[in-house]
N, C-alpha and C positions, 0 to 999 in steps of 0.2 A: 404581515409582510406581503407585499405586493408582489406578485410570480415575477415581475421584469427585475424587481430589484436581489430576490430571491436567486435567479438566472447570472446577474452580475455577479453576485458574492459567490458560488460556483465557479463560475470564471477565474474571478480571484484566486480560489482555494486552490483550481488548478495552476495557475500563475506561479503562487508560492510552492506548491509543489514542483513543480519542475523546474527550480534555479538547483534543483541538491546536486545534478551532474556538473555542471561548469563550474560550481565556486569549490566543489569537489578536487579539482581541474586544476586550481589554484593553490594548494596546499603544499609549502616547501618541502618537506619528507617525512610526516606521518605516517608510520606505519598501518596497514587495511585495521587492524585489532585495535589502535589505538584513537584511528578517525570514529571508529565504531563506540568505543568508549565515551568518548566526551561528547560526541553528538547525542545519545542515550541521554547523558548526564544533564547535559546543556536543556535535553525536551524535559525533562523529571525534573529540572527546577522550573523551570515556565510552569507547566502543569501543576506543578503541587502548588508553584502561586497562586495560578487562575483559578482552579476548582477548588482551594482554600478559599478564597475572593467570593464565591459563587455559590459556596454549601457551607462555607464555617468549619471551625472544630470537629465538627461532625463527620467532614470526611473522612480521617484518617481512623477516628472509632466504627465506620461503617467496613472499613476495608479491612480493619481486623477480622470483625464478624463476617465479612462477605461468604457466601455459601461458594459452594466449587466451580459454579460456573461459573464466577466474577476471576479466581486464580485461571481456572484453562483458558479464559478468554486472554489474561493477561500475559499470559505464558504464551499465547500465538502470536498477539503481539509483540513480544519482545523474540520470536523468531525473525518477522515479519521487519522490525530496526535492523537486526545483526546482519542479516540475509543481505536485503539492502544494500546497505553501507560496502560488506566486504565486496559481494559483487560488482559495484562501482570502481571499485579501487581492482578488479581486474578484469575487466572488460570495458567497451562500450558503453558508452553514455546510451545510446540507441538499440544494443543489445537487452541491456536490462530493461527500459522502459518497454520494446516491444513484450519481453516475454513477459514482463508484470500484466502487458492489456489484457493476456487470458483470463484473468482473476473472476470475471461474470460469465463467464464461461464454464471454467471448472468449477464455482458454485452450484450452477444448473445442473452440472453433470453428478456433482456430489446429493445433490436434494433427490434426484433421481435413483443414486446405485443405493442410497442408505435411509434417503427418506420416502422413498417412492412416489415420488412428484411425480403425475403426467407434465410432459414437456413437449411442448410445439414440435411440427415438422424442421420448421425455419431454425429454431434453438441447435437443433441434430444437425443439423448442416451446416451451423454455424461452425459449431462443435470439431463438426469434421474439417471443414475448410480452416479455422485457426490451425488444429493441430497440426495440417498439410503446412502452414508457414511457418510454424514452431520447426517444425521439420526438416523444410529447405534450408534453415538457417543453420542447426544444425551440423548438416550433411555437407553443407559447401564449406563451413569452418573447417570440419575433420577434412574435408578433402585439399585443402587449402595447408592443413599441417596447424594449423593457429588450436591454441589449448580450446577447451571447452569448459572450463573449471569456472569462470564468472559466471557465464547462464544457465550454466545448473545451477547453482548458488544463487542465482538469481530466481530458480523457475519454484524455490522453496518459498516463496513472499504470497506469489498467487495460491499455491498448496494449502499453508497457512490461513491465509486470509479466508479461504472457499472451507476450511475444517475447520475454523471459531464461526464462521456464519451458521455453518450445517448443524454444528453443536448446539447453540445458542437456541436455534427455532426448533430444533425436537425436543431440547428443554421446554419451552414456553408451551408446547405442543402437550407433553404428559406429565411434567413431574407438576411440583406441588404452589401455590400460591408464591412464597416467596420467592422459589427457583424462578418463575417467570416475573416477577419484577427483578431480580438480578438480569435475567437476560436481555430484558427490555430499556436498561438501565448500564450500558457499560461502559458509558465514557470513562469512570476511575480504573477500568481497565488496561488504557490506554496508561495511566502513570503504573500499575504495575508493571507494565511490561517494557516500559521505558528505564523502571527501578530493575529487572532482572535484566535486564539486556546489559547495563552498566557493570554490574556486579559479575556478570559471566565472562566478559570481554577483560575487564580490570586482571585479573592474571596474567592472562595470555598478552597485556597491552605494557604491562610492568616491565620495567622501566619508563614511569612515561617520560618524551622527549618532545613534546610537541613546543614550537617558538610561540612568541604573542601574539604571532601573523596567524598562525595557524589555530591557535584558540579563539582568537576572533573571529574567523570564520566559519569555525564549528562552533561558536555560540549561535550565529547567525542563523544556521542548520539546523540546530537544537532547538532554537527558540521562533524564528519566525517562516523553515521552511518548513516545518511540522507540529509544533505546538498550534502556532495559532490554526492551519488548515484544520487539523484535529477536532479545536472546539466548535467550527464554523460552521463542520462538511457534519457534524450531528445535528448542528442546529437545523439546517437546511434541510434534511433530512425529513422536517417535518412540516415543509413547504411542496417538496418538489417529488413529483412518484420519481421509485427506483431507475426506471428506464430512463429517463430524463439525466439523470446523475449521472448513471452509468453514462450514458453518451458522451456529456459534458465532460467528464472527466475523460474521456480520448485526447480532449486538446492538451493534456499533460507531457503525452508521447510528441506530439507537435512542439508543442515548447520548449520542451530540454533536449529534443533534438537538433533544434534550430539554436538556441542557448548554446549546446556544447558545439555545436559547428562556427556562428560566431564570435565566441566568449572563448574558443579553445582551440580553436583550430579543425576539430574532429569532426573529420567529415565521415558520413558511416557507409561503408560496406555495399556493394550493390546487393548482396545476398539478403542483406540486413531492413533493405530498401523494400527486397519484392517478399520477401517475408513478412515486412511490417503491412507493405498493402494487402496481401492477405488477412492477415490476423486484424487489421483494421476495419477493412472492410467487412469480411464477416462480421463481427461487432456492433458496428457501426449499422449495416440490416438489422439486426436480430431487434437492436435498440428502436430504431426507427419506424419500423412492423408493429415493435409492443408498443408503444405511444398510440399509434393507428387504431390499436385493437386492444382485447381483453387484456387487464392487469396479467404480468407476467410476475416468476418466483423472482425471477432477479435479483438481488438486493444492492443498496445503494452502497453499503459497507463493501460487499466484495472485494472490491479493488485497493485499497489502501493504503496507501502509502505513506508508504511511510516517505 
């Protein structure tokens, strides 16, 4: 695959990731636990097609056998959906996608407190400068009276995402031959945790009441704002270094915030605005430094979205 075309389908994967706030937007009155249900459900069937399609009978014999780091991988994923989705349905479209850009962030910071990575000057300051925008946003909600309960819920995706990365590479790091092909290997992760995320939400979602309007849209959600991104953003993976990814994937925060402001009306917050230039722009250096210079830990998975 050619870097330029490699670059496009990036793009892409950002594209499809960030329609989940506005058609989100659109949903006649699904309740947060039961949009979280069927979008789950909606990605675990796409998935258990595709990687059916693409490894055969064999996959669902390998996930039986899978060693533990394929379940805890799958198990931060199915955080990482739940998170998500509820978040969405109470806050901001622009809330959550800003606090999700920490995700390379808190990685670095996790390789560092648990795997004792050296980490850049530039990385630390990044570090520091996001959390300052994580912050302001924050502080001007409470000060403002407005709940805080979506972007905590929101800030559990990057958390997530940055402890199945951390996990994964100190496996591949010491444990034994097959641990680090499970780690190395986790796209079927990606359907466990789409398969627990369904099954945890389904209680709490019971009753379900969702119209045809609204199950069409959460197929749509299930199926091609995160299935397909899913299989594309591993494949690419092994085209394009971490830092490159990670950048790329900012325009995501760009899209669904311009999405939910066109597509919905929601225009976001000034607090939410000079937060997000923070937390972007630090980012956005940190990425841009590492391309310039020495491979960075970064990883391309970090961010995720679901």
């Amino acid at each position: 695959m050619s870097h330029r075309r490699a670059v496009a389908l990036m793009i892409l994967v950002t594209l499809l990731w960030s329609i989940a706030g506005v058609v989100s937007r659109h949903l006649d009155s699904t309740g947060s636990f039961e949009v979280t249900f069927w979008r789950s459900l909606f990605n675990a069937l796409a998935l258990g097609i595709g990687l059916t399609s693409l490894r055969g009978p064999g996959l669902w014999r390998g996930l039986a056998q899978a060693a533990w780091p394929m379940w805890f991988s799958g198990l931060c994923w199915a955080v990482m959906f739940t998170a998500f989705m509820l978040a969405i349905t109470l806050t901001t479209v622009a809330n959550v996608l800003v606090t999700m850009a920490i995700g390379p962030l808190v990685t670095a910071l996790f390789t560092r407190l648990f795997l004792h990575h050296r980490l850049p000057a530039r990385t630390w300051l990044a570090i520091a400068v996001a959390g300052l925008g994580i912050a302001w946003m924050f502080g001007q909600e409470a000060s403002a009276g407005l709940s805080l309960t979506g972007t905590l819920v929101a800030l559990a995706v990057p958390l997530a995402a940055a402890l199945n990365f951390t996990t994964m590479q100190h496996v591949a790091q010491r444990q034994t031959d097959r641990d680090r092909a499970e780690a190395q290997d986790l796209l079927p992760a990606v359907l466990i945790g789409a398969l627990l995320s369904a099954a945890c939400t389904l209680p709490v979602a019971y009753p379900l009441q969702a119209s045809t309007h609204d199950l069409a849209l959460l197929a749509l959600l299930g199926g091609v704002q995160l299935a397909i991104p899913c299989l594309l953003v591993v494949r690419l993976s092994r085209e394009l270094a971490a830092p490159e990814i990670a950048l790329l994937g900012l325009l995501e925060v760009v899209f669904g915030v311009t999405w939910a402001w066109l597509g919905a009306g929601e225009r976001p917050a000034d607090s939410t605005l000079i937060g997000g230039a923070l937390v972007l722009g630090a980012l956005a250096a940190n990425e841009g430094l590492a391309l310039l210079g020495p491979a960075t830990r970064l990883h391309a998975n970090a961010r995720r979205a679901p």
